[in-house]
C-alpha positions as CSV (number, residue, x, y, z in Angstrom):
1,X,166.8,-115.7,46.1
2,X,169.0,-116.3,43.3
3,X,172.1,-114.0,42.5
4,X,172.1,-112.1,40.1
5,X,174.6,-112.5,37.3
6,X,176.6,-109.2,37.1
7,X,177.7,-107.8,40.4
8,X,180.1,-104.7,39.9
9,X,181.8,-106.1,43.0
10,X,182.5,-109.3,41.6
11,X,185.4,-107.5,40.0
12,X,187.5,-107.1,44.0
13,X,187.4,-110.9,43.9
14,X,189.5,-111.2,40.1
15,X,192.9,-111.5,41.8
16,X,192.1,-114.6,43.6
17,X,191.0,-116.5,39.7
18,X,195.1,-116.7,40.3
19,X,194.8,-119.5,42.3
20,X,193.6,-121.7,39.7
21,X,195.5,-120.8,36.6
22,X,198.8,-119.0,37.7
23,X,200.4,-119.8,34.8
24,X,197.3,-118.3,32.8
25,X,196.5,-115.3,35.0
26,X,199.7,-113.8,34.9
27,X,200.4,-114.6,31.2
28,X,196.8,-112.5,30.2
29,X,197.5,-109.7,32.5
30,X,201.0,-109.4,30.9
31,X,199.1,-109.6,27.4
32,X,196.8,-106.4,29.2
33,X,199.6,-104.4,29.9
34,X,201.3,-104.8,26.8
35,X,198.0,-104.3,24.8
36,X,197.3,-100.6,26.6
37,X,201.1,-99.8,26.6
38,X,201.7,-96.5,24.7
39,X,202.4,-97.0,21.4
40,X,201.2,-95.8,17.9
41,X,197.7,-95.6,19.8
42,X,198.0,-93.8,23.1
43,X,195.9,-94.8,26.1
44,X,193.0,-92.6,26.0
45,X,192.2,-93.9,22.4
46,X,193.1,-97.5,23.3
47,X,190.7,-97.2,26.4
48,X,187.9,-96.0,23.9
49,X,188.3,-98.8,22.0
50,X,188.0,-101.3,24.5
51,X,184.6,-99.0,25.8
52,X,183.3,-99.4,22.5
53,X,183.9,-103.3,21.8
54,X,182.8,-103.7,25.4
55,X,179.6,-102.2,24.5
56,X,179.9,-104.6,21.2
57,X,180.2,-107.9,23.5
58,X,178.2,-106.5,25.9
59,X,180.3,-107.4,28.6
60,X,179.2,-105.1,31.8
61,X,182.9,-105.8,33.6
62,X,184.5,-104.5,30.9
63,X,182.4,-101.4,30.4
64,X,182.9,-100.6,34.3
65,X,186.7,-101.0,33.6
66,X,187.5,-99.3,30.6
67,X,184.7,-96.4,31.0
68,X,186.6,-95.6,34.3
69,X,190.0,-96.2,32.0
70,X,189.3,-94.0,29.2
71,X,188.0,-91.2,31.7
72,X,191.3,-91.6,33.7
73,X,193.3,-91.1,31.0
74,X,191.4,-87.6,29.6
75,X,188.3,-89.1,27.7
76,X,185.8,-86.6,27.3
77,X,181.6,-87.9,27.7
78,X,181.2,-86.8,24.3
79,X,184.2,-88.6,23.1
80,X,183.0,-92.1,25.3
81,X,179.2,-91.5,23.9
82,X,180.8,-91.2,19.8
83,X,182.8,-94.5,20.5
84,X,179.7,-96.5,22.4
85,X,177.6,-95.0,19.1
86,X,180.4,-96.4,16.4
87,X,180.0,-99.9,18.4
88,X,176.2,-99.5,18.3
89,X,176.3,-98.7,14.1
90,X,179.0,-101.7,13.7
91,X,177.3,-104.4,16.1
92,X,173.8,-103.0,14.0
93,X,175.3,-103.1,10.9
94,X,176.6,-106.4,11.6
95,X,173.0,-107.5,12.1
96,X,171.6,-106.1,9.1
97,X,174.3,-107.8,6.6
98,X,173.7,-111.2,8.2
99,X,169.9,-110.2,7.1
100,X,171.2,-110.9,3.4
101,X,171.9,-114.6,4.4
102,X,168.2,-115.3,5.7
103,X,166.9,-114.1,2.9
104,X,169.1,-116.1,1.0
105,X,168.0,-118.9,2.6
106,X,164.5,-118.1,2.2
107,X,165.0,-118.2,-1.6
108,X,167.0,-121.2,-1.7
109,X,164.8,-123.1,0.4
C-alpha cells in the first residue's frame, strides 16, 4: 500500500529536517518569526493571510498551521471563511486573466 502524500502528522517530524540543513533550518524559522512578529499588521491578520495564500498554493501543512494560528490569536470562522473566499476570487481571477493569453494565442496561431 502506498502512503499517502499529506499526513497531518508528518508535521511532528519537521524539527528533525534540522539535521540536514542547520544552517538553512534555523535561518527560515528566524525569517518565520520575524515575518509574524507584531508590527503594522498584528498577528491575527498576519495569520489570515497566510490561511488565505495557503488555500492559494494549496499547501495542506500550511492550512493546518495557520488555520490553528489565526484561531489562536482571536480569528473568528467568519473572518477565516472571508479570507479563504478572497484567496478563492484571486487564485480564480488569476485563472480567468491568463484566459486572455489562450485566446490570444488562438488568434495568432
Amino acid at each position: 500500500m502506498s502512503r499517502p502524500l499529506y499526513t497531518s502528522t508528518d508535521l511532528n517530524s519537521y524539527p528533525d529536517f534540522k539535521e540536514y540543513a542547520p544552517e538553512a533550518f534555523e535561518a527560515y524559522n528566524a525569517w518565520v518569526a520575524a515575518a509574524f512578529a507584531e508590527g503594522a499588521l498584528g498577528k491575527k491578520t498576519k495569520e489570515l493571510i497566510a490561511v488565505a495564500v495557503a488555500h492559494a498554493i494549496q499547501c495542506p501543512y500550511c492550512i493546518d498551521v495557520h488555520a490553528k494560528g489565526a484561531s489562536s490569536a482571536g480569528a473568528t470562522r467568519e473572518e477565516l471563511a472571508e479570507a479563504i473566499h478572497v484567496a478563492a476570487v484571486i487564485r480564480g481571477g488569476a485563472s480567468l486573466v491568463h484566459a486572455v493569453q489562450a485566446l490570444q494565442t488562438l488568434e495568432e496561431g
